[in-house]
C-alpha positions in Angstrom: 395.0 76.8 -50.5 391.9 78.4 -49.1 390.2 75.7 -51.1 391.7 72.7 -49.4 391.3 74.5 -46.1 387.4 74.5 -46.4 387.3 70.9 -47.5 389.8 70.0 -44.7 387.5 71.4 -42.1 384.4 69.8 -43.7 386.1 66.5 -43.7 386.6 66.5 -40.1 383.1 68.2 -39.6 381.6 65.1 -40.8 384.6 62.5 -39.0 383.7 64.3 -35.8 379.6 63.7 -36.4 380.4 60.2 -37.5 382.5 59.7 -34.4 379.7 60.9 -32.5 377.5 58.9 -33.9 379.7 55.9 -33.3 379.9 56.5 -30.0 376.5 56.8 -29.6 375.9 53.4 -30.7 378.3 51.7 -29.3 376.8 53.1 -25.8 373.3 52.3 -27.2 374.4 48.3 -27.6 373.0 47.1 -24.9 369.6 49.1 -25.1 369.9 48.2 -28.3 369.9 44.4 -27.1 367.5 44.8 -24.5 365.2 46.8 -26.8 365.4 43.7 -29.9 365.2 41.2 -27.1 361.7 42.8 -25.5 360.4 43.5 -28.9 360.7 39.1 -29.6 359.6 38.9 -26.5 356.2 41.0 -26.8 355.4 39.1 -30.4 355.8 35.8 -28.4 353.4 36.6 -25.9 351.2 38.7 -27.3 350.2 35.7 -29.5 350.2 33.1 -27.0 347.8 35.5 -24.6 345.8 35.8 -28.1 345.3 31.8 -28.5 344.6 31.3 -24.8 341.5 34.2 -24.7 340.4 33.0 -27.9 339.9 29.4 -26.3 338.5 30.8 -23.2 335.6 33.3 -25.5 334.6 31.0 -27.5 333.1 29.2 -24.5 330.9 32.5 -24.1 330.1 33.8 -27.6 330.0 31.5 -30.9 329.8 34.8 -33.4 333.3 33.9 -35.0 333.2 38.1 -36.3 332.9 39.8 -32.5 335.4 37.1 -31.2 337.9 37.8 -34.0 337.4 41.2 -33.7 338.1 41.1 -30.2 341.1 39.1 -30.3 342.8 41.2 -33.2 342.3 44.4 -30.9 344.1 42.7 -27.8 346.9 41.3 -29.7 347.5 44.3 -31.9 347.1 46.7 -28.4 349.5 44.1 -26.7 351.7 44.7 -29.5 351.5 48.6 -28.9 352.4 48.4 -25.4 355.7 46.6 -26.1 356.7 48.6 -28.8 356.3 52.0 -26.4 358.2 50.1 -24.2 361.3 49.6 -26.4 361.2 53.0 -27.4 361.4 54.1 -23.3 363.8 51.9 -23.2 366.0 53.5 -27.0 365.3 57.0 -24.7 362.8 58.3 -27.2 360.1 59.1 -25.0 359.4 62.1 -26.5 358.7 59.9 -29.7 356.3 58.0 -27.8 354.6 61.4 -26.8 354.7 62.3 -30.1 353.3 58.9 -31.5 350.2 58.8 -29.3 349.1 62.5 -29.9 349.4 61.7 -33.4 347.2 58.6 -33.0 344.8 60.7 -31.3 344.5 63.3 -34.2 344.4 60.3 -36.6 342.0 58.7 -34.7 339.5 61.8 -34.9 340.0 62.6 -38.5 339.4 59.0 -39.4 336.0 59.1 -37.4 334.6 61.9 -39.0 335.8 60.6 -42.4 334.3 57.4 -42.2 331.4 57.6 -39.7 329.2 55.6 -41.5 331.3 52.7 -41.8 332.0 53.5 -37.9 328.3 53.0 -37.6 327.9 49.8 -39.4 330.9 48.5 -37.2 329.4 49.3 -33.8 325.9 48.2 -35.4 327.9 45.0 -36.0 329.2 44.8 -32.6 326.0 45.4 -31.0 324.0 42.7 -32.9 326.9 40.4 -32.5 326.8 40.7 -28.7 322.7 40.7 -28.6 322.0 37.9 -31.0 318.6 39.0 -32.3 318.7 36.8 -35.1 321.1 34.6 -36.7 322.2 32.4 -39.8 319.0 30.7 -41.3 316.8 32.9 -39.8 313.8 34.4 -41.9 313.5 38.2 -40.9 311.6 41.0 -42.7 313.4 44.6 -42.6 313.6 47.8 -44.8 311.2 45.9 -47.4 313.1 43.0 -47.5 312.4 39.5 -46.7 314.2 36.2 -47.0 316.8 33.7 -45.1 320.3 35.3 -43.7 323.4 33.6 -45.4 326.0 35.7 -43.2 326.3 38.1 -40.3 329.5 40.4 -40.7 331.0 43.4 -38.6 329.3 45.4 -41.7 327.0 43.6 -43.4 324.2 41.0 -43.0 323.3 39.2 -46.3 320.2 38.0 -47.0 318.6 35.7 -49.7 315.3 36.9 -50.8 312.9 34.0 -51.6 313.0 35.4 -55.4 316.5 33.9 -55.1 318.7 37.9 -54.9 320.9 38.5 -52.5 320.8 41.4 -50.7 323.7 42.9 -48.6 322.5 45.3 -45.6 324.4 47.8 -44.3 324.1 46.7 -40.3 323.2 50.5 -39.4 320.0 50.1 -41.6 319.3 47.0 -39.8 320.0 48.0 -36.3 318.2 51.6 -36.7 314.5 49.8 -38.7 312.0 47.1 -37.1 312.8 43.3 -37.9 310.3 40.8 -37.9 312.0 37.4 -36.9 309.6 34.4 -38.6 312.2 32.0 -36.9 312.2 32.5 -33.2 309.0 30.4 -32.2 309.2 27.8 -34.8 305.6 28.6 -35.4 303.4 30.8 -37.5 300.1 31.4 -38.0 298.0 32.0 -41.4 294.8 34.3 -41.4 292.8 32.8 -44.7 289.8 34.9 -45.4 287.2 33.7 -47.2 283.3 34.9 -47.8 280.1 32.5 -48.1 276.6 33.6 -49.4 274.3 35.4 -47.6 272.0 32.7 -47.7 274.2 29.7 -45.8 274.1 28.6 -42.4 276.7 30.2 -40.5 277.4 27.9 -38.0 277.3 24.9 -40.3 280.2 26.8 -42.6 281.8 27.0 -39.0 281.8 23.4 -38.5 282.8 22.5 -42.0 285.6 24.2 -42.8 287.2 23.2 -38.9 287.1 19.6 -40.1 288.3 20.7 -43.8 291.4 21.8 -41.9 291.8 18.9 -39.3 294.2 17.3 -41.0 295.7 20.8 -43.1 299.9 20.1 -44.3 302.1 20.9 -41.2 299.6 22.4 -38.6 300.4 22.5 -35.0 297.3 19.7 -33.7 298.2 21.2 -30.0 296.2 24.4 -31.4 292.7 25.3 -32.1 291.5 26.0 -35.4 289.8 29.6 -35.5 286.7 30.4 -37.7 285.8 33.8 -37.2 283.1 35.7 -39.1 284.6 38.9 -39.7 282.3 41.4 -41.6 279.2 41.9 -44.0 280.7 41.9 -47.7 279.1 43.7 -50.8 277.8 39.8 -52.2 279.2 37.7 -48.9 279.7 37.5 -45.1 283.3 37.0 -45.2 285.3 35.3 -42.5 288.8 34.3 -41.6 289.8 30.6 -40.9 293.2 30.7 -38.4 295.2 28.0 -37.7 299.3 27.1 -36.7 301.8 26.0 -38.9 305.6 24.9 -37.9 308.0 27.0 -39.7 311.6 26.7 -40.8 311.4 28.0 -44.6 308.6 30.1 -46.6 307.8 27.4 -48.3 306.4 25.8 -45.3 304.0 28.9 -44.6 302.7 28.9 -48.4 302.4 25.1 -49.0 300.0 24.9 -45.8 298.2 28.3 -47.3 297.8 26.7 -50.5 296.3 23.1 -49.1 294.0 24.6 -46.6 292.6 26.6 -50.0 291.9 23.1 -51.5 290.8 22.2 -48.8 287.6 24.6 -47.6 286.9 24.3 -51.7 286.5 21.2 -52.0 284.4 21.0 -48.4 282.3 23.7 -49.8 281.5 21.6 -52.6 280.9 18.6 -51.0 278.0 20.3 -48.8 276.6 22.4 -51.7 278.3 26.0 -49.6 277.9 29.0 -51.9 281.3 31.0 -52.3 279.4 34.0 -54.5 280.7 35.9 -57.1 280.5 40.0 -56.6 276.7 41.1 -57.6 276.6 44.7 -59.1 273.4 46.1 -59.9 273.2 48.2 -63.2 270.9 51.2 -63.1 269.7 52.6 -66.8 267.7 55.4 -65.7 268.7 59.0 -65.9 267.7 59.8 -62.7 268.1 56.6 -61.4 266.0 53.7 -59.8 264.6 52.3 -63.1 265.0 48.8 -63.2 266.6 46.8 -66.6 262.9 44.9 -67.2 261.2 47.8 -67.6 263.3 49.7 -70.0 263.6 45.9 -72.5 259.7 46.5 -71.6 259.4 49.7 -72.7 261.6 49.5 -76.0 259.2 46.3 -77.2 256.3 47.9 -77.1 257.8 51.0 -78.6 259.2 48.2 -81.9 255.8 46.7 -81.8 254.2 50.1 -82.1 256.3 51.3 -84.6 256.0 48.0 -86.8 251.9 48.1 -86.6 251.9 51.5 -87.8 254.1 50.9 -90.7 251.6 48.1 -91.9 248.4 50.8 -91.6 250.4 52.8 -94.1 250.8 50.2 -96.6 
């Protein structure tokens, strides 16, 4: 009997709880209602207000990363500000409390788990919104140079002109110098060459400005440069400058390679002396005894030793 009498009074325990509870939800109906109806609601608009900015930044930026970055943070904090509002409207605001200070620790601990991917983002962000270079571009930067194939919030990839690809971190990128080949459209190429002491200067002047006249891809609006630059070992050396226009490497290194061609085949035309490096050998032990005197010396020292060998016979 005492048996029954427990499981009685646990039976209508849990009839009273769900009685309770039945109550409770048939008085939350209509938050219910209004809750489901504001959640449809803030989906609906959340995405229209999403298609209408995107149309409207796209006018002002043309980075398709920062503009879908910032359209995924205003639909999904659109969508966070609905959902807080149907649980105000469920009477759970201390959930809501609850939810944000959670966030917040989240938030923290995430940051100082992955700052260096927090980096590279805001890196991202940054070169995204100042445009310092872009797809196509050549750039130079942390010893690497070639064309970039894509910008990312993370990463910028660029093709080497050995043909690897390379994936930067866009911390790296944003923290190091970066030389931009692209931005002008222009480049120019510093040959240096070296002529024999014994030419005329100014006539190696002239002649290698006309050589290059008509040089692969130079800009004709600007002046070609000869410029003598030092005293070599066996030359006076000098550099010959001049403008390219420049999309590709290959346009900097195909003009290199005809001017090259070029001043050598001018040089041979007007008999111009490009001299090989003269080193001057010194047999002496002390030094200063020239090569013609010691082949001097060791003839007459044979020729000596041959007449005396014919005395003693």
């Amino acid at each position: 009997m005492e048996y029954m009498n427990d499981l009685n009074e646990a039976v209508e325990l849990l009839w009273g709880k769900l009685e309770g509870w039945g109550d409770s939800i048939v008085l939350m109906l209509p938050n219910l209602f209004v809750a489901l109806v504001l959640l449809i609601i803030t989906f609906y608009v959340a995405g229209f207000v999403r298609d209408w900015v995107g149309k409207f930044i796209n006018r002002f930026s043309h980075s398709a990363a920062l503009n879908n970055l910032i359209l995924t943070l205003f639909y999904i904090g659109m969508l966070l500000v609905g959902f807080f509002f149907v649980l105000t409207v469920l009477n759970l605001d201390k959930v809501v409390i609850s939810l944000l200070a959670g966030v917040g620790i989240i938030g923290l601990a995430l940051g100082f788990a992955f700052q260096d991917i927090a980096a590279n983002f805001i890196s991202g962000v940054i070169i995204a919104v100042q445009k310092p270079f872009g797809v196509g571009d050549n750039i130079e930067t942390n010893d690497y140079f070639g064309t970039i194939e894509r910008i990312t919030l993370r990463t910028i990839d660029i093709r080497q002109v050995t043909g690897e690809l390379v994936k930067l971190p866009n911390k790296m990128v944003f923290e190091n110098p970066l030389t931009n080949f692209s931005v002008y459209g222009t480049r120019r190429i510093d040959l240096e060459v070296g002529v024999s002491y014994a030419e005329d200067l100014e006539r190696v002047q002239q002649v290698v400005t006309e050589a290059l006249e008509d040089v692969k891809n130079r800009v004709k609006t600007r002046n070609i440069e000869v410029m003598y630059d030092e005293f070599g070992e066996s030359s006076i050396n000098f550099k010959a400058r001049f403008w390219v226009t420049y999309s590709r490497q290959v346009d900097y290194v195909s003009a290199k390679s005809d001017a090259i061609i070029r001043i050598k085949k001018a040089f041979d035309a007007n008999d111009i002396l490009i001299p090989f490096p003269i080193r001057t050998l010194d047999f002496g032990i002390k030094g200063g005894e020239k090569l013609n005197e010691q082949l001097e010396a060791i003839t007459a020292s044979m020729k000596n030793g041959q007449h005396l060998g014919g005395n003693g016979q």
